[in-house]
C-alpha positions in Angstrom: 23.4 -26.4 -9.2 22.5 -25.8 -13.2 24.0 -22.3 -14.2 21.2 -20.8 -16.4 23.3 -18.5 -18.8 22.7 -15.0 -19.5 25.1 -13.2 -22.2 26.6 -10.2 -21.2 27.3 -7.6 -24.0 29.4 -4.8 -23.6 26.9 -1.8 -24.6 25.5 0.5 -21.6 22.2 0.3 -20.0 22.3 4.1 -19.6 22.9 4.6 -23.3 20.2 2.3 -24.0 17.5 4.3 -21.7 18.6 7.6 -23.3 20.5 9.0 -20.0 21.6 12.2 -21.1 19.5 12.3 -24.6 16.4 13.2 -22.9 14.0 15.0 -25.1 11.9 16.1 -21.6 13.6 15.9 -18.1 15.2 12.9 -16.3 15.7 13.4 -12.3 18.7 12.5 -10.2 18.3 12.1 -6.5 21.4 12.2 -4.5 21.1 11.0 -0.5 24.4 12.1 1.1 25.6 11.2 5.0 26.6 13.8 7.2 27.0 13.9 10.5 23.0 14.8 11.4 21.9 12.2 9.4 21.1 12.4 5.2 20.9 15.4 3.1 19.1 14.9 -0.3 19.3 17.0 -3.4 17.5 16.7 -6.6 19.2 17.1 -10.0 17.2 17.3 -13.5 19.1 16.5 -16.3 17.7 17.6 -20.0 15.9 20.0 -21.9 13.9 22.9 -19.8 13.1 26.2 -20.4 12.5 27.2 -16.6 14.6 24.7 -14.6 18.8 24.9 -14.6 19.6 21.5 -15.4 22.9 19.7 -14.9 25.0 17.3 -17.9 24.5 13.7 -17.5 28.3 13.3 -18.1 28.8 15.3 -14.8 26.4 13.5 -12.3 27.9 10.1 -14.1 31.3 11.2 -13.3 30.4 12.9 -9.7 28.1 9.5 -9.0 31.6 7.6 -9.4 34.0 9.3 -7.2 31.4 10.2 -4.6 31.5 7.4 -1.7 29.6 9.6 1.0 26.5 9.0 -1.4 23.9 7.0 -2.4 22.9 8.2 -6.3 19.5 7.5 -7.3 18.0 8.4 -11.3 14.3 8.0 -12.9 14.3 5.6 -15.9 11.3 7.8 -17.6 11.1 11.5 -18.8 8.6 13.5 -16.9 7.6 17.4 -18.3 8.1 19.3 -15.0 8.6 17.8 -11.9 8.4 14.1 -10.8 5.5 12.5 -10.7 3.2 10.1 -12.2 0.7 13.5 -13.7 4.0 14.9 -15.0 5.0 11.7 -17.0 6.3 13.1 -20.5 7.3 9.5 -21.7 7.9 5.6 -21.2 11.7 4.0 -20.9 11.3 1.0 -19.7 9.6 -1.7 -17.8 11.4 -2.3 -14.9 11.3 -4.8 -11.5 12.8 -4.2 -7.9 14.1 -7.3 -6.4 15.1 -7.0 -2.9 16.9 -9.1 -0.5 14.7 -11.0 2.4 14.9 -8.7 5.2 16.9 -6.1 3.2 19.7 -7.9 4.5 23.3 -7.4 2.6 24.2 -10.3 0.4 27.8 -11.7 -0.2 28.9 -11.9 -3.7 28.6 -15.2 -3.6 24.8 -15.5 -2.2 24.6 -12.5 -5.1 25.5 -14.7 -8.0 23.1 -17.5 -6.8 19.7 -14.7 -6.5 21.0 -14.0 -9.7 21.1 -17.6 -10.7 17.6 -18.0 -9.0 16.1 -15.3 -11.0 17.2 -16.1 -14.0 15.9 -20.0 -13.5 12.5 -18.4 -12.9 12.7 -16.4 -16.3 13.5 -19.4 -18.3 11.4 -21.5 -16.7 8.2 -19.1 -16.9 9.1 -18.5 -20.6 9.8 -14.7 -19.9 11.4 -12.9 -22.7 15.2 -11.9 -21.3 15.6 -8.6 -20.0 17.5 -6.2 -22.0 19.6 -5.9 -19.0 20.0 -5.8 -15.0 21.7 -3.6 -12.4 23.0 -5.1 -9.4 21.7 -2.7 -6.5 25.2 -2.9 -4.3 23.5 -5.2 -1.6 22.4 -8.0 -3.5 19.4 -6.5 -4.8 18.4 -6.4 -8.4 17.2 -4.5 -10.9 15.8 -5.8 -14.6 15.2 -3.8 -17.2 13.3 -4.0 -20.4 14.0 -1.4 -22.9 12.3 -0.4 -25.8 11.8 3.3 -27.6 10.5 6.3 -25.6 6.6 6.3 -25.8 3.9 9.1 -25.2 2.8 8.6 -21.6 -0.7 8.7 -22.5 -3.1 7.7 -19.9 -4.1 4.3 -21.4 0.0 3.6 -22.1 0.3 4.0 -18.6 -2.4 1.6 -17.8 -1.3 -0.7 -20.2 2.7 -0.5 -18.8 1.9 -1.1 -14.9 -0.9 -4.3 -16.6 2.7 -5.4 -17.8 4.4 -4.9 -15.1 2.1 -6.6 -13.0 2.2 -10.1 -15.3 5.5 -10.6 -14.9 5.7 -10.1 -11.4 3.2 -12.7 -11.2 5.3 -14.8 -13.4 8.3 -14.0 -11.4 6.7 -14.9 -8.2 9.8 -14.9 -5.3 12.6 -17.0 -3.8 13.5 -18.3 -0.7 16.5 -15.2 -0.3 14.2 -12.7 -2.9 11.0 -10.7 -3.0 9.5 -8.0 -5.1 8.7 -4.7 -4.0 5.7 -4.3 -6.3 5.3 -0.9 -5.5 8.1 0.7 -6.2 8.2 -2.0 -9.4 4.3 -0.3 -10.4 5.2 3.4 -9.7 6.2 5.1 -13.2 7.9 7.9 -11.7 10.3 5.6 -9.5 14.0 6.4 -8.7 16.2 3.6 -9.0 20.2 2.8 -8.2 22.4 4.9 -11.1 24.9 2.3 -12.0 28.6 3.1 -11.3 27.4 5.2 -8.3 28.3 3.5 -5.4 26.4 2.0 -2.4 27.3 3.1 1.1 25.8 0.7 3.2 28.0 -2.4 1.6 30.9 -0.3 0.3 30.4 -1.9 -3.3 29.8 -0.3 -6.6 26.6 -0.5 -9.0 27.1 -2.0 -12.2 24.9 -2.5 -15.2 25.1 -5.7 -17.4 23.4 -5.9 -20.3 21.9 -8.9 -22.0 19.9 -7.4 -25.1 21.7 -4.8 -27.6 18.7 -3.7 -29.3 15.8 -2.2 -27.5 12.2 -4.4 -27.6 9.3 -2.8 -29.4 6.6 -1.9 -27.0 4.1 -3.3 -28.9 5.8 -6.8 -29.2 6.6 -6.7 -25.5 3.1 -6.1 -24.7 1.6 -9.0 -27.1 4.5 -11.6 -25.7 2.4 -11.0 -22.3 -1.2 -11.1 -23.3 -1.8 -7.2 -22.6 -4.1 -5.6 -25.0 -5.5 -2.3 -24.0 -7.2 0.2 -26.3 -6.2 3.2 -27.0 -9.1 6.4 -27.0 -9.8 7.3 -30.1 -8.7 11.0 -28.9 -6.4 11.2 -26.9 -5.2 14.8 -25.3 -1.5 15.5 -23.5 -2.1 18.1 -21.5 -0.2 18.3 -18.2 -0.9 21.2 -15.5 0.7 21.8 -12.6 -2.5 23.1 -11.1 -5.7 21.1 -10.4 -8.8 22.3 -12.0 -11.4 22.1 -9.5 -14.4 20.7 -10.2 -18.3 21.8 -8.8 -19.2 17.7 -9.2 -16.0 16.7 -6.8 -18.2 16.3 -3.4 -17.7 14.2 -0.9 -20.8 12.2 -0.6 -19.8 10.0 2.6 -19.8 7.3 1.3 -15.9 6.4 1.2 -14.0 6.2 4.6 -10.1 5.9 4.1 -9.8 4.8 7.4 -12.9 2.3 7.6 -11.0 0.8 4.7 -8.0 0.7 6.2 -9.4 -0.9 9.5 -10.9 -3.5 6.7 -7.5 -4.3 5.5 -5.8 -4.6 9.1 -7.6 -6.6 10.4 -8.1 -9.3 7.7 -4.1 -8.9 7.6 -4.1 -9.7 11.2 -6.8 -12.7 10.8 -3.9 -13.6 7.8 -1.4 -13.6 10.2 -2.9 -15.0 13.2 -4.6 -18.2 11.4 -1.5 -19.2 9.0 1.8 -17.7 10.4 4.6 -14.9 9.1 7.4 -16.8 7.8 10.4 -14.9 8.0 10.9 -14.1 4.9 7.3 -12.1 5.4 8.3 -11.0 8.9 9.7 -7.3 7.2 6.8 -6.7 4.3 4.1 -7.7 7.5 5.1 -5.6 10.1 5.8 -2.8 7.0 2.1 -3.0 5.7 0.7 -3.4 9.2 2.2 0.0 10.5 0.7 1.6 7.5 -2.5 0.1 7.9 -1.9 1.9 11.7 -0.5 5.6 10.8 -3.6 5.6 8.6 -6.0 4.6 11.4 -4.5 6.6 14.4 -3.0 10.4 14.2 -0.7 8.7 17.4 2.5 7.7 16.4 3.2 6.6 20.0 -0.1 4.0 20.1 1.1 3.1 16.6 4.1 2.2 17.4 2.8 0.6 21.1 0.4 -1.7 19.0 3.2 -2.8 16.2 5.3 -3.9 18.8 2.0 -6.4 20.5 1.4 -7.4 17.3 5.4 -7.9 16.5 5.4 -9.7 19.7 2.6 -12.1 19.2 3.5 -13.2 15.7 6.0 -11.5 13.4 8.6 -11.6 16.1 11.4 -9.6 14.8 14.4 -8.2 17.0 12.3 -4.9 18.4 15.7 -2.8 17.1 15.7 -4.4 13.8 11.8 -3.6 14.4 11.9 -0.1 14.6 15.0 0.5 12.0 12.7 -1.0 8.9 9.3 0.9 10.2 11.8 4.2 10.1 10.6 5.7 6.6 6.9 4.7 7.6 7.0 6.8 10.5 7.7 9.8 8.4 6.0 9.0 5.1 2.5 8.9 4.6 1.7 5.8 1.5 -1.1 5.7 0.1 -2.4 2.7 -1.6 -4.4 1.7 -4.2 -6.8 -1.5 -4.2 -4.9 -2.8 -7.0 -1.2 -2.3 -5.8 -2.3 -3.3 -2.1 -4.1 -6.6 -3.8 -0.7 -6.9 -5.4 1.6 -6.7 -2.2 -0.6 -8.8 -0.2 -0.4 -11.9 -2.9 3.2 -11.1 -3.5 4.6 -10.9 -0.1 2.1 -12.5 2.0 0.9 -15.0 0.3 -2.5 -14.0 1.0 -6.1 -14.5 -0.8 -6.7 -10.5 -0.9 -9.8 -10.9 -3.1 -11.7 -9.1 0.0 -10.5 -6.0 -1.6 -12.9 -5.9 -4.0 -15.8 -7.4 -2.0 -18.6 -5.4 -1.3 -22.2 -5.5 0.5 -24.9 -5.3 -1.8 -27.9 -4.8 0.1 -31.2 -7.0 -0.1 -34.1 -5.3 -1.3 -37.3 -6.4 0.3 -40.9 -6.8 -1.4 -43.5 -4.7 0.4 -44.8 -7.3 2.3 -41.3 -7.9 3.8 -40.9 -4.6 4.8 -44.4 -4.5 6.6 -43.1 -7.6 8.2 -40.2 -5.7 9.4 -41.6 -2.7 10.3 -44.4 -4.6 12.5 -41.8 -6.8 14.3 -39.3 -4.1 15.2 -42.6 -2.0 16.4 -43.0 -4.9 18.9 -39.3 -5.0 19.8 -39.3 -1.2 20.4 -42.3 -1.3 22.8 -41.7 -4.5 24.8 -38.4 -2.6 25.1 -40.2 0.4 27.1 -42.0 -1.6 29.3 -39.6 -3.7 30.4 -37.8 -0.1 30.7 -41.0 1.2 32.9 -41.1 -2.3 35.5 -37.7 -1.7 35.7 -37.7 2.2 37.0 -40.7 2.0 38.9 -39.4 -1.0 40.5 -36.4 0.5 41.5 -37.9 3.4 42.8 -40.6 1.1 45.0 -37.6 -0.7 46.2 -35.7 2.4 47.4 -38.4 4.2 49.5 -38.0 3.3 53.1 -41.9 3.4 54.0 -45.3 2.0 51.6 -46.2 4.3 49.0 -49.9 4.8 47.5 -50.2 4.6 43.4 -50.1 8.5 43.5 -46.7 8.3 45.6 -45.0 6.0 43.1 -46.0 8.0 40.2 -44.6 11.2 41.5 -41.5 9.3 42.5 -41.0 7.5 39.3 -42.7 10.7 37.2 -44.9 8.8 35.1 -49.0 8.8 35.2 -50.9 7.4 37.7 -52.7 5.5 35.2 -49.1 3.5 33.7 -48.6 2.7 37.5 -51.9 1.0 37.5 -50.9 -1.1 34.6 -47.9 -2.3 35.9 -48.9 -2.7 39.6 -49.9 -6.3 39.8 -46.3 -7.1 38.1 -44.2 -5.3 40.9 -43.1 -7.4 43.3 -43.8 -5.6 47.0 -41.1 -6.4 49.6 -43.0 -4.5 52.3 -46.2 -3.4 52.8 -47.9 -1.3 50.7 -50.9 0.8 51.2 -53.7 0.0 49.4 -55.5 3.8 49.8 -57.6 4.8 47.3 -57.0 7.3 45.0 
């Protein structure tokens, strides 16, 4: 097998991103284990007024003696809290690649993703990442680096427009797969190198390809993504919405119709082409989504899953359960975009439906006089095949013959609609013919 060589310098990735230079705030997350399960706390690092914030040198050297705890940091600067509305500034351009089925890699099988990736990057003509981070469990992270940038609204628009081209350049492997949304989220916590991981035991380390950062600019141009900037361009950032008199919901958006949409042309997907199993984790994942968002029952969501599971992703119903764990307790919401995106990605599937819409078919005015006479003929050959029917199952009842006037006050209609229907009954005894 070709090696495809990537020089490894001896700078930090950390130093590179600014870790502990932060002009805003930065976010640690730590996940510890403890005997009920995981206790998370969250650590901002940098310059606030209102918030106590920690040293970068101390979580860096708590991260690397820790080994009860998973250590997680953002790669951009945010103003308060994190989130995308709190976005301060840009870092880096960064893709998640995760092992098939999340499973934990040996370091040989590591060292061949790694030589798969890289294959893929010299054979798309992708400019080299400044660097990577191996995740601990054979994931990967790249990086590309370049000087901290506003996080105005079209830079943001621009950056996930990048991200997105070269994860369609990337593509995935037969052992590899990227999470495109947590690769597309700005305010995304990723693996701090020399933390450790406790699931495989093994250390997080940073390798970097690229000393000097890229220029934004040139990065962008290198992948065709030209977006313009507004001619003004305010910053403003509150932590409280503004309401608006204009925001009303007209009725004419349905999250769950949409999501119904989504399931079941995922389940047409499914049904018509297969789940590999490299798809088997991402299906039943997107599926159960497309479910919490449909049904408030997490029982019938989890009832239907495991048909579906059964009939065509068919993974072990523990293993099943285990991955669908964080759904069950987090609510994701999805845009048309990133959904498009993961259903192309990991699917493989034509999710151009997305954006298809019914435009409806305006008739002249002598269609619509058309229409209106035709239905009027529908709706009264309707109700009187409604009236045969009732008076003839009120003839049919009664024991003895009935006059007109009987079966009228039987059937409560007017004597004179039981005249007009009279020759159609059909008489299974006799009937006297009195007059009225």
């Amino acid at each position: 097998m070709q090696k495809y060589s990537y020089n490894i310098n001896s700078s930090s990735l950390l130093e590179q991103l600014g870790f502990g230079e932060e002009s805003n705030l930065r976010f640690v997350w730590r996940r510890s284990i403890n005997e009920g399960g995981y206790a998370n706390k969250w650590t901002p690092i940098g310059e606030h007024a209102n918030k106590r914030c920690e040293s970068a040198r101390d979580i860096l050297s708590k991260s690397q003696i820790d080994k009860q705890s998973d250590y997680f940091f953002s790669p951009n600067e945010f103003f308060n809290w994190r989130n995308s509305k709190q976005l301060s500034s840009l870092r880096a351009t960064y893709i998640d690649i995760d092992t098939v089925s999340h499973k934990t890699l040996t370091e040989e099988e590591e060292e061949s993703l790694i030589n798969d990736v890289f294959r893929v990057i010299v054979e798309q003509d992708i400019p080299y990442p400044s660097g990577y981070v191996r995740s601990g469990s054979g994931g990967l992270h790249l990086y590309w680096i370049y000087d901290s940038i506003p996080a105005y609204k079209q830079q943001v628009l621009r950056w996930k427009e990048l991200t997105k081209n070269i994860i369609h350049r990337l593509g995935k492997g037969q052992n590899w797969w990227i999470d495109s949304s947590a690769s597309l989220d700005p305010s995304r916590m990723l693996r701090l190198p020399g933390s450790v991981h406790t699931r495989s035991g093994r250390v997080v380390t940073e390798h970097v390809i690229i000393d000097e950062p890229y220029t934004y600019e040139s990065l962008c141009k290198s992948f065709g993504v030209y977006i313009e900037q507004d001619n003004v361009v305010t910053f403003k950032r509150s932590s409280t919405k503004s309401k608006s008199k204009s925001q009303v919901n007209n009725g004419k958006h349905n999250i769950k119709h949409w999501w119904l949409k989504n399931y079941l042309n995922i389940v047409h997907h499914c049904r018509s082409r297969g789940v590999t199993v490299g798809q088997r984790d991402n299906t039943a994942f997107i599926l159960f989504v497309a479910l919490t968002q449909m049904h408030k029952d997490i029982k019938r969501c989890n009832s239907e899953i495991e048909q579906l599971n059964d009939e065509f992703i068919h993974l072990p119903h523990e293993e099943l359960h285990q991955y669908l764990e964080t759904a069950k307790t987090t609510k994701y919401n999805y845009k048309k975009s990133t959904l498009h995106l993961f259903l192309e990605s990991n699917l493989g599937m034509n999710a151009d439906f997305l954006y298809q819409t019914q435009q409806k078919v305006r008739l002249t005015p002598e269609q619509r006089k058309e229409k209106l006479r035709v239905g009027a003929l529908n709706a009264a050959k309707k109700k009187r095949d409604s009236t045969l029917t009732k008076l003839q199952s009120v003839l049919n009842e009664n024991k003895t013959s009935v006059t007109q006037s009987e079966l009228a006050l039987f059937a409560k209609v007017s004597v004179k609609t039981v005249k007009r229907y009279w020759e159609k009954l059909e008489f299974v005894r006799d009937i006297r013919l009195a007059s009225i």
